[in-house]
C-alpha positions as CSV (number, residue, x, y, z in Angstrom):
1,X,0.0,0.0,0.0
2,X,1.3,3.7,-0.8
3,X,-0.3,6.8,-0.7
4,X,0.1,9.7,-3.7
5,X,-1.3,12.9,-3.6
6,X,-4.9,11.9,-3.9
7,X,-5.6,8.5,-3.4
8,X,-4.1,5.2,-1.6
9,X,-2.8,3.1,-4.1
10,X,-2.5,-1.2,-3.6
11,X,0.1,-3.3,-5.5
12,X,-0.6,-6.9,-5.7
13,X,1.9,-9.7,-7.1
14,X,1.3,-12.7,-9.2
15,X,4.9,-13.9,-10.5
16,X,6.3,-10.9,-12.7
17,X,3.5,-8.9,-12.6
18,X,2.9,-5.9,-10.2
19,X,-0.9,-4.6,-10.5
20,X,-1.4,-1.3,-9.4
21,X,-5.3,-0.8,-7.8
22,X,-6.6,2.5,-6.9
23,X,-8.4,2.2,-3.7
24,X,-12.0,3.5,-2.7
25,X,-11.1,3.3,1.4
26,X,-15.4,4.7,2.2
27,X,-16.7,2.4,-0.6
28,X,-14.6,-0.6,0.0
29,X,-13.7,-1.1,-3.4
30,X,-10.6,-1.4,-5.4
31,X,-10.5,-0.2,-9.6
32,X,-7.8,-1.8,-11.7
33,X,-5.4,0.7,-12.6
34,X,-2.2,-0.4,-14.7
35,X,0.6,-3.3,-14.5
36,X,4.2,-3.5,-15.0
37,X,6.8,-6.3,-15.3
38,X,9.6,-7.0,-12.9
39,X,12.8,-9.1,-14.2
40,X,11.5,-11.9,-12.6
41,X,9.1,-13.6,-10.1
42,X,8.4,-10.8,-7.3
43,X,9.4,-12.1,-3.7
44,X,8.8,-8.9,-1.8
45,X,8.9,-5.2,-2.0
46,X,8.9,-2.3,0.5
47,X,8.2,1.6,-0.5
48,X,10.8,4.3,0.2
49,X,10.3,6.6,3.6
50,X,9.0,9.3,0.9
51,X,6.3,7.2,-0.7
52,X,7.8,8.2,-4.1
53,X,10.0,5.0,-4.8
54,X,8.8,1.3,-4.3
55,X,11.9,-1.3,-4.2
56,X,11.3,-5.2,-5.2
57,X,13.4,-8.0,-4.7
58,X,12.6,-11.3,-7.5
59,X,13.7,-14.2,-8.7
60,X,12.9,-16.9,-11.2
61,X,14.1,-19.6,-8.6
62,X,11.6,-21.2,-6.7
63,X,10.9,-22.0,-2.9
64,X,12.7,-25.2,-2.3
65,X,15.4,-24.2,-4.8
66,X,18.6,-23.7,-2.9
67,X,22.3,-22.6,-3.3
68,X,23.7,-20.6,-6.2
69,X,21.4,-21.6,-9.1
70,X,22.7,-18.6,-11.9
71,X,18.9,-17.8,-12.3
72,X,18.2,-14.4,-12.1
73,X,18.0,-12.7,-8.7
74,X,17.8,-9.2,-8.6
75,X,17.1,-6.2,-6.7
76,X,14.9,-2.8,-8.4
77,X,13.4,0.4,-8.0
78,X,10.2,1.8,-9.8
79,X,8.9,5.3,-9.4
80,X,5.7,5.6,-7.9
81,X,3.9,8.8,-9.9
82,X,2.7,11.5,-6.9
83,X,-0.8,12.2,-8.7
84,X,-1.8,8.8,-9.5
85,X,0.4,6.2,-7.9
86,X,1.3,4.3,-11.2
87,X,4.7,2.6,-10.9
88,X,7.8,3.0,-14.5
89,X,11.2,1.6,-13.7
90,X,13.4,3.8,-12.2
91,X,18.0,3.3,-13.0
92,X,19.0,0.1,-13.2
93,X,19.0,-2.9,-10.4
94,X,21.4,-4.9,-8.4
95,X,21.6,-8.8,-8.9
96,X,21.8,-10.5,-5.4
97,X,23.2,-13.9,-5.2
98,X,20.4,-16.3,-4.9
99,X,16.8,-16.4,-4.5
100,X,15.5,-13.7,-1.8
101,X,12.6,-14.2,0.3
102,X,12.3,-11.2,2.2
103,X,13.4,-7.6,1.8
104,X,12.7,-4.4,3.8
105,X,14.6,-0.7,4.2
106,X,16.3,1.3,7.0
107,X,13.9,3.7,8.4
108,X,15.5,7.1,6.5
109,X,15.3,4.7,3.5
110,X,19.1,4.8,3.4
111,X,20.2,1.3,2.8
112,X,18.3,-2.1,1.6
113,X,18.3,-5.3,3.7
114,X,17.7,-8.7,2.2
115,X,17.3,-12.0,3.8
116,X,17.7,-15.2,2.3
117,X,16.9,-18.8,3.0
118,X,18.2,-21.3,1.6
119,X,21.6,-20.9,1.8
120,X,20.7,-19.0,4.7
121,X,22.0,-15.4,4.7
122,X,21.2,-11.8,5.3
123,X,22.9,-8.8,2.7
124,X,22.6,-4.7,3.3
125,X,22.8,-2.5,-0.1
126,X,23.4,1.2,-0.1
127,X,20.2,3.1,-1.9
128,X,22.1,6.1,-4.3
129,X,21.4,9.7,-4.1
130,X,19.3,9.2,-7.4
131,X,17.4,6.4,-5.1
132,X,18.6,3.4,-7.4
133,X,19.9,0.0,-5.7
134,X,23.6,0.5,-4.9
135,X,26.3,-1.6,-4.0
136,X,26.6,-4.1,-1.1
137,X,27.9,-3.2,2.3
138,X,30.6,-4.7,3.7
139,X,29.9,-5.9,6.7
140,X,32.6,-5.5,9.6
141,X,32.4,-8.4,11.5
142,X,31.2,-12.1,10.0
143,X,27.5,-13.1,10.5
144,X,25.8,-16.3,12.0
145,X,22.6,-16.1,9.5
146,X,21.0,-19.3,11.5
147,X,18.9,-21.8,9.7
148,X,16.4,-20.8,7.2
149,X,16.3,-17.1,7.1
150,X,12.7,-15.8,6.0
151,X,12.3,-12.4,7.3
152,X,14.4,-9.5,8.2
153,X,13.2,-5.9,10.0
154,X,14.6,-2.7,11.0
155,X,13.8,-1.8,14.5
156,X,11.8,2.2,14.6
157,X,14.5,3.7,16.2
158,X,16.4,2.3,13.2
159,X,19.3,0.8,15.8
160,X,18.7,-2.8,15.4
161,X,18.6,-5.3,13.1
162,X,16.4,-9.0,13.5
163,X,16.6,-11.6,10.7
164,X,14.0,-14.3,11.3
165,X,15.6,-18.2,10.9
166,X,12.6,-20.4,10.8
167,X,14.9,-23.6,11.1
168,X,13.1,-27.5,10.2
169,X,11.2,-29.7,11.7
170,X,12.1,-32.6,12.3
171,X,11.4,-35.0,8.9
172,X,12.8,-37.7,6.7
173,X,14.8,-39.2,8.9
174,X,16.3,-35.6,9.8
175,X,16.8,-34.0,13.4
176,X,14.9,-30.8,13.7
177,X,16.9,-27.6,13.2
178,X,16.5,-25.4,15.7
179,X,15.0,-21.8,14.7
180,X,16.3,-18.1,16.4
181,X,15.9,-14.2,16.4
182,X,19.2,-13.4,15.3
183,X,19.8,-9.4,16.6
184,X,22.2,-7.2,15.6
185,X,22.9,-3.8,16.4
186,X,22.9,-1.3,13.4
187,X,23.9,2.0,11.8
188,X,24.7,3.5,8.5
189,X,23.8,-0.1,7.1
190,X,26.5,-1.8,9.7
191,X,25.3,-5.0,11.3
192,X,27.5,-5.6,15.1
193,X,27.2,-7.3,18.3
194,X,25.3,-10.4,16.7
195,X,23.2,-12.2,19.5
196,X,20.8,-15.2,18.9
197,X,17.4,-15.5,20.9
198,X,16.4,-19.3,21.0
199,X,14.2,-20.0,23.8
200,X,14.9,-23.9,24.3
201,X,18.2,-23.8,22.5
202,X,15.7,-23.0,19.5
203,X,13.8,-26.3,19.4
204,X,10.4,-26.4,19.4
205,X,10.8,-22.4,18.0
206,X,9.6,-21.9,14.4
207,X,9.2,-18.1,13.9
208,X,8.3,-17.0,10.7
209,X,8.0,-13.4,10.9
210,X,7.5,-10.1,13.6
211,X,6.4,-6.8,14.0
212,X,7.4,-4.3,16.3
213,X,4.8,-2.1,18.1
214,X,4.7,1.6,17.4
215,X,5.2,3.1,20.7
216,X,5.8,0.2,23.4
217,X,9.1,-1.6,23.3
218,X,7.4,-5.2,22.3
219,X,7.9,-7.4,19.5
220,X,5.2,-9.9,18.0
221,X,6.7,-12.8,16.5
222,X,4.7,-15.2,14.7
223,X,5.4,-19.2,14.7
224,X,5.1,-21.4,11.9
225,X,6.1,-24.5,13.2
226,X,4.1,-24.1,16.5
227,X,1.0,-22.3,15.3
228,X,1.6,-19.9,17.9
229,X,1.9,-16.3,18.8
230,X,4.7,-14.8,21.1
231,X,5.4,-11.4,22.6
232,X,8.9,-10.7,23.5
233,X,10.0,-7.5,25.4
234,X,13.1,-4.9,24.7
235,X,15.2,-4.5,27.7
236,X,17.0,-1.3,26.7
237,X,19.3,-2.3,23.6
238,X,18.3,-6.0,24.9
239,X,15.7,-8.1,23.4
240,X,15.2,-10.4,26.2
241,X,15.5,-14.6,25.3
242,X,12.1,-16.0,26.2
243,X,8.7,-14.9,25.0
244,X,7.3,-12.6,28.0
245,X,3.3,-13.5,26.8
């Protein structure tokens, strides 16, 4: 969802294809607007802090699909028009290096955070002045990107990093893999101080994605492989390790 001048605008994604719908918020109703092509299938996207720029992460891989295939993977931006919210392409894009599953931005809209999951991983790109993909940060210190990445989100106060890892259950013979919060704190598009939160060591904890609450300092994690809903607390720059509700 994005807002231009005089409307709320919704984008919706089957494979390639980015619809943009005008929205009728009093009469419930949405009117089929325009649709443009990304490079490949669309995994994610996440609008600039301005509302004037939308970025997209695809691939033509498919969930399942791991390691360094060569398909295409990359990373765009498309212009979102102030009077009528239609999306063009905007500079060229980035290629990342495998299939990405989740993709959000700082909070000034600064840098671009990727997560991946299968090789697990998370990446940070630098948005240009002209607010076209850059190139990839190099991070300072290595990073422990768990099992099964499948989210990653910028904390309001834009100092800390979480990238979901979902991990397995157990199957096919296999042992479960255990799943964690991995936390990290951040600036200028610098990941640091890595810690993991894995109640249980991370078994029986299957989170799949969070949100952070707009005023309180409480994080809702959602979990796949428990059907479950957990709350977890900020202790000053400390998320705490077990759910508090």
């Amino acid at each position: 969802m994005a807002e231009s001048r005089n409307q709320v605008a919704l984008y919706a994604a089957v494979g390639p294809e980015l619809t943009h719908y005008a929205v009728d918020v009093e009469g419930a109703a949405l009117e089929r607007r325009g649709t443009v092509t990304a490079p490949a299938n669309i995994h994610y996207a996440w609008p600039h802090a301005s509302s004037r720029y939308l970025y997209i992460a695809s691939s033509d891989s498919a969930s399942g699909v791991g390691g360094f295939t060569g398909t295409r993977h990359h990373a765009t931006a498309w212009h979102i028009d102030r009077e009528t919210g239609a999306l063009s392409p905007h500079g060229e894009g980035v290629a990342l290096p495998t299939r990405p599953i989740h993709m959000t931005l700082d909070i000034p809209s600064e840098h671009i955070l990727v997560a991946f999951s299968n090789p697990s991983g998370l990446q940070v790109y630098r948005i240009n002045p002209d607010m076209t993909p850059g190139m990839q940060v190099t991070q300072p210190e290595p990073i422990d990107p768990g099992i099964y990445g499948h989210q990653v989100r910028v904390s309001l106060d834009n100092k800390k990093v979480i990238l979901v890892t979902r991990g397995h259950d157990a199957a096919g013979g296999k042992p479960e893999e255990p799943g964690a919060l991995k936390v990290f704190d951040y600036a200028g598009g610098l990941l640091t101080n890595e810690t993991s939160v894995a109640p249980n060591g991370g078994y029986g904890f299957g989170p799949r994605h969070l949100d952070f609450h707009p005023t309180q300092p409480w994080v809702y994690v959602s979990l796949e492989r428990q059907n479950r809903l957990d709350m977890f607390q900020f202790e000053g720059d400390m998320l705490l390790g077990a759910a508090v509700f």
